[in-house]
Every structure is written in C-alpha cells, then in structure tokens.
N, C-alpha and C positions, 0 to 999 in steps of 0.2 A: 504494500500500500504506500503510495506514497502522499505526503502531510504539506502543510505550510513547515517553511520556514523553522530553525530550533535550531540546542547547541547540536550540531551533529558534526559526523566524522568527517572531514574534507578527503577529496576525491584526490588523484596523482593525473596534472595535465602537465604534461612532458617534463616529468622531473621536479613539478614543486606541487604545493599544494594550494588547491582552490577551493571554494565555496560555489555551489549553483545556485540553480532557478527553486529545487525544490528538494526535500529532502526523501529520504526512503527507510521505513521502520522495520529494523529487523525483529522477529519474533521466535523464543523459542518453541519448538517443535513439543517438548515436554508439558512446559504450562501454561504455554502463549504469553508468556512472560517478554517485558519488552527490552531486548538484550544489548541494544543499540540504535544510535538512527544515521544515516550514510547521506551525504551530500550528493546528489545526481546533478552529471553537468548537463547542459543546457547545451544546442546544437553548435552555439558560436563555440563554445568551450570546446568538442569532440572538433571540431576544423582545427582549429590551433592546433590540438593535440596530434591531428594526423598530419597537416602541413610540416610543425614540428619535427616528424619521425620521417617527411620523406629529404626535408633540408637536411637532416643530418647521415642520412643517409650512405653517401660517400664519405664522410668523415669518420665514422663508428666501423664501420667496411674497413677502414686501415689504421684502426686504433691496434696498438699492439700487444699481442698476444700477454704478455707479463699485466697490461693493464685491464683488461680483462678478467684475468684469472684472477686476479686480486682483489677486484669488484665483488667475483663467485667466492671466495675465500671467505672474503669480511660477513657475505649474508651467512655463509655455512656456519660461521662462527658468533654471527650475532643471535642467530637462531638458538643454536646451541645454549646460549646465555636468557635467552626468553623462553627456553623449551617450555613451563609449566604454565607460564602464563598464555602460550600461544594454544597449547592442550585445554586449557580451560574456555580458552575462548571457541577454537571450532564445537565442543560439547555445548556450551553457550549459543551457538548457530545457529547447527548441528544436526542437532539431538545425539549425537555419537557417543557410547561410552568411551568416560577418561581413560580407562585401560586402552581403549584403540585410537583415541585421539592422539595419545602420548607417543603413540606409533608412529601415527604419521608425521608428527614433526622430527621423529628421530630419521623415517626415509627423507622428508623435505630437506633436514641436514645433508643426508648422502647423496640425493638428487644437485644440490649446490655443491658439493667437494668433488664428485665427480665432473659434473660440468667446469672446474675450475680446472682437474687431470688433464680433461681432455682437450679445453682450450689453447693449453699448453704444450700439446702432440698432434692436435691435428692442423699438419697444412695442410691436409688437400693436395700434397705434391706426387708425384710423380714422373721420373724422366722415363722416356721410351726411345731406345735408339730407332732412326726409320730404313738405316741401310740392309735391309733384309730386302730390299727389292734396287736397282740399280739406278732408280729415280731416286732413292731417296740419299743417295751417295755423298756424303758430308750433311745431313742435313739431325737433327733432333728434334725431340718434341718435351716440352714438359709441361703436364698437367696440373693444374689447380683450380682447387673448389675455391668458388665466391657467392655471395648470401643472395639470393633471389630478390629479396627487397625486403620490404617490410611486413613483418608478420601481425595477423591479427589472428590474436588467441583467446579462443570461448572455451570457459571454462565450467565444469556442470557444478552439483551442490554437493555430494557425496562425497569429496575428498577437496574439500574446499581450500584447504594451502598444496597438501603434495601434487594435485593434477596442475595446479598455477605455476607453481615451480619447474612441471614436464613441458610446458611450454615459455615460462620466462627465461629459467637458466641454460638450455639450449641456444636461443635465439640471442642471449647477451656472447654464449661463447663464442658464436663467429661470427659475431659485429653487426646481426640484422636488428635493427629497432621495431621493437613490438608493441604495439597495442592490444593492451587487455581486459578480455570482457570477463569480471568475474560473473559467477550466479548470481542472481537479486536474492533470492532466500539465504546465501552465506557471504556476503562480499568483506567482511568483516577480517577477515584472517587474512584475503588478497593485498587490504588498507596497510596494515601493520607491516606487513611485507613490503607496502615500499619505501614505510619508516628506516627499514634495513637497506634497502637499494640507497634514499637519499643520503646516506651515509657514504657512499663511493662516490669515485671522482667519476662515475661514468656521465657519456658527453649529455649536456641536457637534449631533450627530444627525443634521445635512444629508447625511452620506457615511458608510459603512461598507463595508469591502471582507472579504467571509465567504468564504475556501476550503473549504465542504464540500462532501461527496461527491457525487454526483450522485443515488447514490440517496435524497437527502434533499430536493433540489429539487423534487419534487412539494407538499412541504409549504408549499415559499416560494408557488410556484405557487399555490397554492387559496388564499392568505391574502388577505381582503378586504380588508385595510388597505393592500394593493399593488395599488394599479388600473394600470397603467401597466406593461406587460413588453416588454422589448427581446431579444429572442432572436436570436443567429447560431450555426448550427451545421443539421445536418441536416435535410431536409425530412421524416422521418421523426417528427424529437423534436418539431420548431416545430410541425408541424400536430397532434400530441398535443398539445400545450402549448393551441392555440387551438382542439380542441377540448373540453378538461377546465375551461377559463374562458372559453365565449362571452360574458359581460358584459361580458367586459375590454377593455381596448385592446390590442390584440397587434401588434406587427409584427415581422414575422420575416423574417431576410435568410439565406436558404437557399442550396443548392448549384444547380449549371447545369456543365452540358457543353458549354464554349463553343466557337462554332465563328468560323474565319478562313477567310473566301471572299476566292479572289483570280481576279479577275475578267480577262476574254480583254483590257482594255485596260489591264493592268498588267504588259504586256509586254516591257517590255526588260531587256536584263541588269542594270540597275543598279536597277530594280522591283523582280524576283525576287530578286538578293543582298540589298536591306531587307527585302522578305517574311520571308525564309529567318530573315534572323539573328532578326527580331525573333519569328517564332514557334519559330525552336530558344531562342529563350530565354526565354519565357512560356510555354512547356508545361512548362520546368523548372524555373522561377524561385525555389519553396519548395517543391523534393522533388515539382513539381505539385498540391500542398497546397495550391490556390487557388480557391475557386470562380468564380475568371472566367481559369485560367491555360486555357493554349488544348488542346483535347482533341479536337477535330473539324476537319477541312480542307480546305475543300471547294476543289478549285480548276477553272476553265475545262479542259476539256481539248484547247486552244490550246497552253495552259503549262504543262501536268500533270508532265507527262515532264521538262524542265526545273527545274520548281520540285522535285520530288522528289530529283532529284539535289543542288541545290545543298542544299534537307535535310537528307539524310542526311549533306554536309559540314559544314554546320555543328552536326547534332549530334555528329558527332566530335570538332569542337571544343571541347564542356562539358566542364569534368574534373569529376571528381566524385570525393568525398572527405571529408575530414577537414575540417567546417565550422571550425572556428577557422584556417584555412589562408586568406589572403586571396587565393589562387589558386582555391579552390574555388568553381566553380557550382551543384551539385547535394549536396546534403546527405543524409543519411538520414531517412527516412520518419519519425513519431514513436515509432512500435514495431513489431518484427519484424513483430508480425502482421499491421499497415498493407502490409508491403513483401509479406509472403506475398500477400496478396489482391490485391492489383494483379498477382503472377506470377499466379496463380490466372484473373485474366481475361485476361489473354494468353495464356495455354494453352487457356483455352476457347475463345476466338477462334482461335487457329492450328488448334484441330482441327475448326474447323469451316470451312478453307479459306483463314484470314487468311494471308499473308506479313508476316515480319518484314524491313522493310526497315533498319532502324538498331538497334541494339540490343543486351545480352549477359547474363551471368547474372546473379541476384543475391546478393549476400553479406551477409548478413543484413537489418538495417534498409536498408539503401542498394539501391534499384534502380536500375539504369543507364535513360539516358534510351533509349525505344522508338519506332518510326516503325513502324505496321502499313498495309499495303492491304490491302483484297479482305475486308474486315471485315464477318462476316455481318451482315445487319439487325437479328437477333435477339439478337446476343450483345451483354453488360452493357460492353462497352467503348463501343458503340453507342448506348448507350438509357438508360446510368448513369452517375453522375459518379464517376471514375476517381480523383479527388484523390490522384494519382500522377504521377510524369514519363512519360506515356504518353499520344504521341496516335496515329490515325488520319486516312488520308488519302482521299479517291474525287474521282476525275472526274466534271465535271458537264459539260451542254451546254447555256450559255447563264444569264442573271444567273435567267431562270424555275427554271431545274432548280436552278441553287442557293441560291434564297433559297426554294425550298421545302424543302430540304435540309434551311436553319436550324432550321427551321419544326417540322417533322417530328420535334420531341421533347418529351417530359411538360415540361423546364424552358425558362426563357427569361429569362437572367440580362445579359448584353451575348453581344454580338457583332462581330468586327470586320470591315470589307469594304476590301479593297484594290482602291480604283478610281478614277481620274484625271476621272471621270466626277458633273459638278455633280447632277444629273438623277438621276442612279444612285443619290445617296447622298440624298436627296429623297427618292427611291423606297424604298429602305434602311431611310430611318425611318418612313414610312408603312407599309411592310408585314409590315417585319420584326417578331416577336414576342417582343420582347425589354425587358426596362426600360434596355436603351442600346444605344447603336448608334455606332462608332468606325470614321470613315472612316479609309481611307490606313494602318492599324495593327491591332494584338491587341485581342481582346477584354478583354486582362487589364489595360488605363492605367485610373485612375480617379485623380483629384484629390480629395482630400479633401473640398470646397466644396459637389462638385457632388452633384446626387442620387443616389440611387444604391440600388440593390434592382430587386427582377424581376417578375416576370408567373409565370402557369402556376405549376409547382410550386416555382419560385423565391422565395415568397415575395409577401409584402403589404408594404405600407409603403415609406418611407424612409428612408437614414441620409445624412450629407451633414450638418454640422453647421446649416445654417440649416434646412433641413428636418425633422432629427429635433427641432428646437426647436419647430418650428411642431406633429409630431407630438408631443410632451408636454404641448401645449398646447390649450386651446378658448377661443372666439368668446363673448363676454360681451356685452352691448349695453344700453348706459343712452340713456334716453330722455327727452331735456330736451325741459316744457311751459309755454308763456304763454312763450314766445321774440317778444322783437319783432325778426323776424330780416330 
C-alpha cells in the first residue's frame, strides 16, 4: 500500500539517497504489524537514476579490477558486522524464521566474497594463435569479455537480501551499472544494502536500488538504455518480460516443483531417517516459498510404506510459529492470501481422491506443513508450483518409472535423487530434465558459486556469481597483424 508522505526509508538514486513522491508500508506477514515504510521514487527520480547508470557506463567498464573487488570486500564485510540485525530484519519482512534468515545473510556474505574472488581472476582473456590455417600466418587473436551495458535486476520477496546480492554483486564485479528493483513486500533488506554499497568509493550512477511498484516495471522493462535484465520470480511474469523485449538479454530464474526420488537402494533405516529429515525440512524451509524446496516425492515402492511413515514423523516435528522464535521452522506465508491458495489446492486435490497424510488447518498466513498421497494427475499440486509447505508423495516401480516421474512436468529447476548408486547418479544427470541434479539429498542445496537456473519453464540462463558475470558479459576479439610469432 502505498501512504502520504512520513519519516520513511529513503530510496538509492545513483548512489545517494533520496526522498519521493510517496511512501510504501511495509507489513509483517506474521501480525500485519507495520515493520517499516520505504520512500518510492517518482518517475523524474527513476530517469536520473537510469540516465545516471548509462553516463557512467564506460567509466565503471574500466574501473579496475582491485577497485572493484574492494567495493565487494567492504559489503562482505560490512555485512558480516550487521549479520543479526540484517536476520532480524528480513524475519521482520519476511515472515522467514530467524534460524533461516541468519542463513541467508551468512550466503549474502559468501555471494559478496566471492564476487570480490572473482572480480579479481576474471579477465575474460584469452589469446588464440590463428596460424593453423596459412591466412592466418603472423597474425593473433585475443579475446575479452566486456559488460553488455546496464543491468536491470528484479528481485522477488522470498530471499529478499541473498537473491539482490545474485544480481548486485555480479554486475559490480565487471563494471556493469545496475539498476534494482527490489520486491515491494520486502525492499527493506535491499535499502540497508546500499547503506553498505555507499560506503565504497564505487563511481556514482554505477548502483541505484528503486522500490516501485510493480505496476510500473513495465516501463523499466521496454527502456532501451537497459539491455541486460535479471529477473527471479514467476514463470508467468519472466516469460512476459522476455516476450515484451526479445532484443534483450533476459535471463530468468523461474519456479519448478521439485521432486526427491529415493531410490529401492537407499534402503536402510538410517537412509530413510536422512531422506525423511532432510525432505521434512526442505519442503518447509521458507513457509515452502522456494523454488527448489521439495514438492514432489517420488519414492521406490520397496521403501514407500516406510519412508512415509518416518515423514509424516518428522513432519511433526517442525513447529511452526512465530518466526522471530529461534524455535521456529515454519513461518507464515507472505500474505493471507498466499496461505488461502495453497488450502485452496489441497482441497482441490483431497476432493479429487488425495489423502492427507500429515497435516492441519490453517490460521491465517501460517499453513501447517502437508504430506498428501493419491494426488490426482491433474490437480495444481501436481502440475504447479505450490510455493507452500506442501508436498506430495506416489510410488514408483523402478529408477524408469521415476525419473520419468521427474520428467513428466512443464518445469525443470533441480532435483534430488537418493541413491548409493555411482551409475544411477551418471544416469541422473544425463536424463534427468532439470538445470541440476543432487545426489544422496533435496532438490533445495544450492551453493552460491555454483550454476544455477532451469530448463522447460524454469527458466533461461544462469545465476551463480561466476556465471551471471560471464552472462552480463560478451566475447570481444582483437586481432594482432605482421606478428613474427
């Protein structure tokens, strides 16, 4: 919602702070409690801000390498020094329990140290000698990556500092100026973040961080001076986005309904209690607000009967509650109407034959964690991404029947296969349809470093900070002649 005028948080237009036209109330997810209120710029503000970032443009392109990394230093390290207050605040958002908010300020750390490594190693060079053919006789080539221009990074509400960090710190380490849209329900954590940035001597215009509305992001969208968009959030919004600018570079890291196949040779009791805890606890892990938390389950029906029961134990064991409670596992959803629509497809599903094996009612944004079987083909718990504490489970017969299982859905973001079996997981990654693939565990681990995005309607691209550095980047190639080489 956004209000008249108050003291609110000032907004980041190219590197200082401003006040707008109008302000924007943040509210917790927990008890609508009013957590903060955010300055929204005003349309003259967003032009400066991009004018800004495309002025500076060849300037920050040849800022050097050492000044860069030092910028990504200072934040990894300022962070590091506000970690409980930065944890307290995405909870304060959120809704996220403090045990998982603590987390992500500790990857947000890693996601800044790393981008500060890499800064530092990657030129983008390359020499290619060309005399392999008799045209090319004295002649060389050497390659180097340069920043496509300016990036505009949408960032969603679910990981409200670390996904802002998989598109800020990237895009500082090889000199492209970005403009950033956090979420309007979490911008809060993004503000703070560039208390840390205005701390480095990075050039002004290289960064501006703009909370407005979403229905104003179409505008940032079609602006040609932003070649370069990072989008996370729906696959609904990302493939409007990439189809309203096919010239651009788009990569968008979308949703998936991940599934955890546990395989007939992941058999003994102390297989199945690691399976168990680790998918009762990555189906819940952020209210299931994750695009790789686990929603699908496929198991052998060797271990079916077993693994479901030790399930539905350890989902008895998540409390769920009051995220600022370091007791707490499960949080509440971001808004009522998040949690209505997750009951909404479990009642769909149960009337179309599902059982509820785990599970109980909901009270307002908070859904308790769900375990369904017998889950029609056709219902949206099935076939849709739930971004809810809610999965399903079905028997399979054999590694065939379930990694066709995997398979057998519009996305394909990770997946994880529990199997003791070298071959299997060989097999895993050649067939499965997925942009990852996690032996022995959840779909939901992901390391900051590594790649990371999907296939199918999951998305295009990569985030992973060396990789989205290589995606804001392109292949230049000078060609040295009369070489006596």
């Amino acid at each position: 919602m956004i209000t008249a005028h108050g003291a609110a948080r000032p907004f980041w237009c190219a590197g200082r702070q401003e006040r707008g036209e109008a302000v924007l109330a943040v509210h917790s997810p927990w008890d609508d409690s009013l957590v903060g209120t955010v300055e929204v710029p005003g349309e003259e503000q967003v032009e400066r801000a991009v004018a800004a970032a495309v002025a500076v443009e060849k300037e920050f392109g040849a800022t050097p390498a050492y000044r860069r990394a030092d910028a990504l230093d200072h934040v990894a390290r300022r962070l590091t020094e506000r970690a409980e207050e930065m944890a307290q605040l995405i909870t304060a958002e959120s809704g996220k329990p403090l045990k998982w908010s603590r987390i992500e300020v500790a990857r947000a750390v890693s996601v800044f140290r790393l981008a500060a490594e890499e800064a530092r190693r990657f030129n983008g060079a390359e020499g290619q000698r060309l005399d392999t053919d008799p045209s090319g006789t004295g002649r060389l080539a050497l390659v180097r990556r340069f920043p496509k221009g300016v990036v505009l990074g949408i960032a969603p509400f679910n990981f409200p500092l670390n996904l802002v960090a998989h598109k800020v710190a990237p895009a500082i380490a090889v000199g492209a100026p970005i403009i950033l849209k956090p979420a309007p329900a979490t911008p809060l954590s993004a503000l703070v973040l560039g208390e840390l940035l205005a701390e480095t001597d990075l050039p002004a215009g290289s960064w501006s961080i703009l909370p407005v509305p979403n229905d104003r992001m179409p505008g940032l969208v079609q602006d040609e001076r932003l070649p370069v968009i990072s989008f996370t959030g729906s696959d609904a919004v990302g493939y409007s986005i990439q189809d309203s600018v096919p010239r651009k570079h788009v990569t968008l890291e979308l949703g998936g309904n991940g599934a955890a196949v546990v395989l007939a040779d992941f058999s003994s009791e102390a297989d199945l209690d690691w399976a168990a805890a680790r998918i009762a606890t990555f189906a819940n892990y952020q209210g299931g607000q994750s695009c790789i938390s686990v929603q699908r389950v496929i198991a052998d029906a060797t271990v079916y009967d077993r693994l479901v029961e030790k399930l539905a134990a350890k989902l008895g064991e998540q409390i769920a509650g009051d995220p600022h409670d370091d007791s707490v596992d499960v949080g509440p959803l971001i808004t009522e109407a998040a949690a209505q629509r997750v009951e909404s497809w479990v009642q769909e599903a149960t009337a179309g034959g599902a059982k509820v094996l785990a599970g109980g009612p909901r009270a307002g944004a908070l859904h308790p964690p769900t375990l369904l079987s017998d889950v029609p083909s056709g219902a949206r718990l099935a076939t849709e991404e739930a971004f809810g504490p809610v999965m399903t489970i079905e028997a399979v017969n054999g590694t065939d029947e379930a990694f066709a299982a995997v398979n057998d859905s519009r996305f394909g973001l990770q997946a994880g296969v529990f199997t003791h079996g070298v071959e299997t997981a060989f097999r895993a990654h050649r067939e499965l349809e997925v942009g990852g693939v996690i032996i022995g565990d959840v779909p939901s681990y992901r390391a900051d470093q590594m790649p990371y995005g999907g296939v199918k309607a999951s998305g295009v691209g990569r985030e992973g900070v060396a990789y989205a550095m290589a995606d804001y980047t392109y292949e230049r190639v000078l060609v040295l002649t009369q070489l006596n080489l």
